[in-house]
N, C-alpha and C positions, 0 to 999 in steps of 0.2 A: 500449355495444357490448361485447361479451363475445369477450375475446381468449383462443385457443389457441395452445400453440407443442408441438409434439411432441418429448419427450425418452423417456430411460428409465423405465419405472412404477418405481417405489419399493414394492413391497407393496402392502398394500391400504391407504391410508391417506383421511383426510377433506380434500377441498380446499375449502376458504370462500373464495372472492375477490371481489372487485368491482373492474373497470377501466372506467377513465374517460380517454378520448381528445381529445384536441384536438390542434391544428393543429403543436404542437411537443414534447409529451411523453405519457407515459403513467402514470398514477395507481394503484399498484394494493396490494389488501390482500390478504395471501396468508401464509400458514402451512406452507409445506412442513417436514415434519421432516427432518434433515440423516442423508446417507447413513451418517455414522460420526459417532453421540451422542460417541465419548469425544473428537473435536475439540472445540478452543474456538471460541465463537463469532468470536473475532478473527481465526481465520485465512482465512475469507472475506472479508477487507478486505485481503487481501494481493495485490501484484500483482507477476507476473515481468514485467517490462517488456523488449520485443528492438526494441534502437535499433538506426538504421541512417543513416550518414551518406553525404554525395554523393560522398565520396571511396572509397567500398566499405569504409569501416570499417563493425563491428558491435557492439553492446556488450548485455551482458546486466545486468540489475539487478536489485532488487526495488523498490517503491513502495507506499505505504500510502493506501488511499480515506478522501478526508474527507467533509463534506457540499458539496453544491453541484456533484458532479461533478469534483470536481478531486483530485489527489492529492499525496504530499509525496513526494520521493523524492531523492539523491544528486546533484549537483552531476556529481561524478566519473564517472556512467552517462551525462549531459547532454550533454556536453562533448568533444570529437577532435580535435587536431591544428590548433587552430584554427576549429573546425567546431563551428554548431549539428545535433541531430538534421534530417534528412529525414523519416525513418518513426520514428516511435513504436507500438508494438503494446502493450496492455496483456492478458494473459492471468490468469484467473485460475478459483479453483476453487468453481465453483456448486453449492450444498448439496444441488441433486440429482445432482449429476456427480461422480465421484471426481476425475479426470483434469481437470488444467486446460482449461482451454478460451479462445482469444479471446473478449474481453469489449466492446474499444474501441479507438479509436486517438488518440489522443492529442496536444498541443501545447502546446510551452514557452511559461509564462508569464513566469515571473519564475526567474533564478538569481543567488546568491550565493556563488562559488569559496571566497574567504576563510571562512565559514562552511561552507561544506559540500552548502548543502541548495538543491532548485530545487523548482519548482510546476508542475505541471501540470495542464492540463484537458483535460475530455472533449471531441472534434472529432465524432466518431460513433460511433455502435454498430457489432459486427461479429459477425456468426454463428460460429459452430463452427469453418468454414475461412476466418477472419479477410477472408470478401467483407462492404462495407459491407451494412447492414441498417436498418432502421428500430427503436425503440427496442422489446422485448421485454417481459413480464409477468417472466423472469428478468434482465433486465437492472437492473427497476426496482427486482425486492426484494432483490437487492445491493447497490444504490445510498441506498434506502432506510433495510434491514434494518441492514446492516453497515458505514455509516461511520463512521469514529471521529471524535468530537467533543474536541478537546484541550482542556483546560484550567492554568488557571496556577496552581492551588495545588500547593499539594508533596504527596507522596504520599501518599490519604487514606486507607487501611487501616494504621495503624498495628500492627497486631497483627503485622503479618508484612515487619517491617523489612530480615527476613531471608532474605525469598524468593529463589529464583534466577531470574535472568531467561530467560527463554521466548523462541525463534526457531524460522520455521521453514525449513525445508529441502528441497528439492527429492530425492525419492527416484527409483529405478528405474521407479515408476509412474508415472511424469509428474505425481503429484500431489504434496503437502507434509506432509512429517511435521513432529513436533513435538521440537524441540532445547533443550534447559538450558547455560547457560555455568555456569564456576566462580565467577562474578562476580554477589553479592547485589544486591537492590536499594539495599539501604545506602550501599554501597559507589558506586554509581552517582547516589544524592544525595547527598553527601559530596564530588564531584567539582565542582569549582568551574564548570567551563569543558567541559573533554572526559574523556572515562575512555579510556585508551588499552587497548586491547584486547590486542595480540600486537607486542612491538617489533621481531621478527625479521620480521613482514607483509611479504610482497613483494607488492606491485601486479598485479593478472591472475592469483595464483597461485587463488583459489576466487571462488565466485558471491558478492559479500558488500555490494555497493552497494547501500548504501538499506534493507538488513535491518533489520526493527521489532525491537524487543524487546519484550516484556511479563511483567509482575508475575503469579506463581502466580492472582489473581483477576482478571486480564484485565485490567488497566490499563494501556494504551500508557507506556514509560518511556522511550522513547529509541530513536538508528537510528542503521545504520554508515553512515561514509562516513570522507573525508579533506578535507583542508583547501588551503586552495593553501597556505600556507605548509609544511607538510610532507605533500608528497602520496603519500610514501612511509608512512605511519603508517594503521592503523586504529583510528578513536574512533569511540564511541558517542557520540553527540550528545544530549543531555539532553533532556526533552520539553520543558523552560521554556525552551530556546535556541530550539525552532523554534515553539514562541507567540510567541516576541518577534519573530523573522521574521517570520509571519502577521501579525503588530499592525502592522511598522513598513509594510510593504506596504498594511495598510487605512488609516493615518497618514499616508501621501505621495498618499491618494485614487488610490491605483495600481489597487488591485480592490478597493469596496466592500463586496461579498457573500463575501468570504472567512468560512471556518466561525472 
């Protein structure tokens, strides 16, 4: 079956795909070129996540796509007053879209407060104005194209010890530019435990739960969040801390098919 979904033309460019349908997903091979070359490919794995709990709390985050549909994201976005999420919305920016766009909606699998970090998976797909939908040709080659796959060795580009680390940011256009900290990669494996980021942090003051970082050549290194023991702090959480998560999670036979 040959799926169309109506977006913006991108120029005149060449579309190759083939979808394949069945009764619970969609399969598809597709090559679109990205609206703006000079992004990296990582930041279409980014996602602004807008939680909303039953008590009319709302909280904004980021969160990062792994495989399998699921995502890693901040404890501290998860979490209210005693409260798990009600609504989960995950938004994000489609290589043919500038502008973010609802992508899915989401549900907590697993959190851990004292570490920092919680799981999420995909519940459904949702079009442009966040109404459910059935699963997309764009949904898939996000899904597909752009999840970060972690790994537990230490950081394999030696050459560039010294990179800075890479986040992005929510600009004026509703999409995400692309931000550098003063803090090398070095310096963030050198860190045993957490790299504290800004000890003045106050809690609520910017968007920053759950923000990835990445190495000059595109290598996930870590993500912000806080701790329950100091929830007033901002650390980067190392990428080996949240594979150990993921492991100890497929270790308790909790979720299997973690990436």
């Amino acid at each position: 079956m040959v799926c169309w979904h109506k977006r913006l033309a991108v120029g005149c460019c060449i579309v190759l795909f083939s979808c394949m349908m069945n009764a619970n997903n969609i399969q598809i091979v597709r090559d679109d070129p990205p609206l703006d070359p000079t992004l990296p490919a990582w930041v279409y794995s980014v996602a602004l996540l807008k939680v909303y709990f039953s008590d009319g709390t709302y909280k904004e985050g980021y969160a990062t796509l792994l495989k399998n549909g699921r995502y890693i994201a901040s404890s501290e976005t998860l979490y209210s007053n005693g409260l798990y999420p009600k609504t989960i919305l995950a938004k994000m920016q489609d290589s043919s879209a500038k502008e973010l766009i609802c992508i899915a909606s989401l549900h907590l699998e697993a959190m851990d407060r004292d570490q920092g970090l919680s799981l999420l998976k995909t519940a459904d797909f949702r079009d442009d104005y966040c109404h459910k939908r059935e699963e997309s040709y764009y949904h898939a080659r996000i899904y597909t194209k752009y999840a970060q796959t972690f790994h537990s060795n230490p950081y394999t580009n030696q050459k560039t010890p010294n990179s800075d680390l890479y986040y992005p940011a929510l600009n004026e256009g509703n999409s995400f530019s692309i931000q550098t900290t003063d803090i090398s990669v070095a310096e963030l494996l050198k860190s045993k435990k957490f790299l504290s980021l800004d000890a003045s942090f106050k809690k609520g003051s910017v968007l920053w739960g759950g923000r990835p970082y990445f190495s000059e050549v595109g290598e996930f290194m870590g993500m912000a969040s806080s701790t329950l023991e100091n929830q007033e702090s901002l650390v980067i959480i190392p990428k080996e801390k949240i594979v150990q998560f993921l492991s100890d999670l497929k270790n308790q036979n909790i979720f299997q098919n973690i990436p």
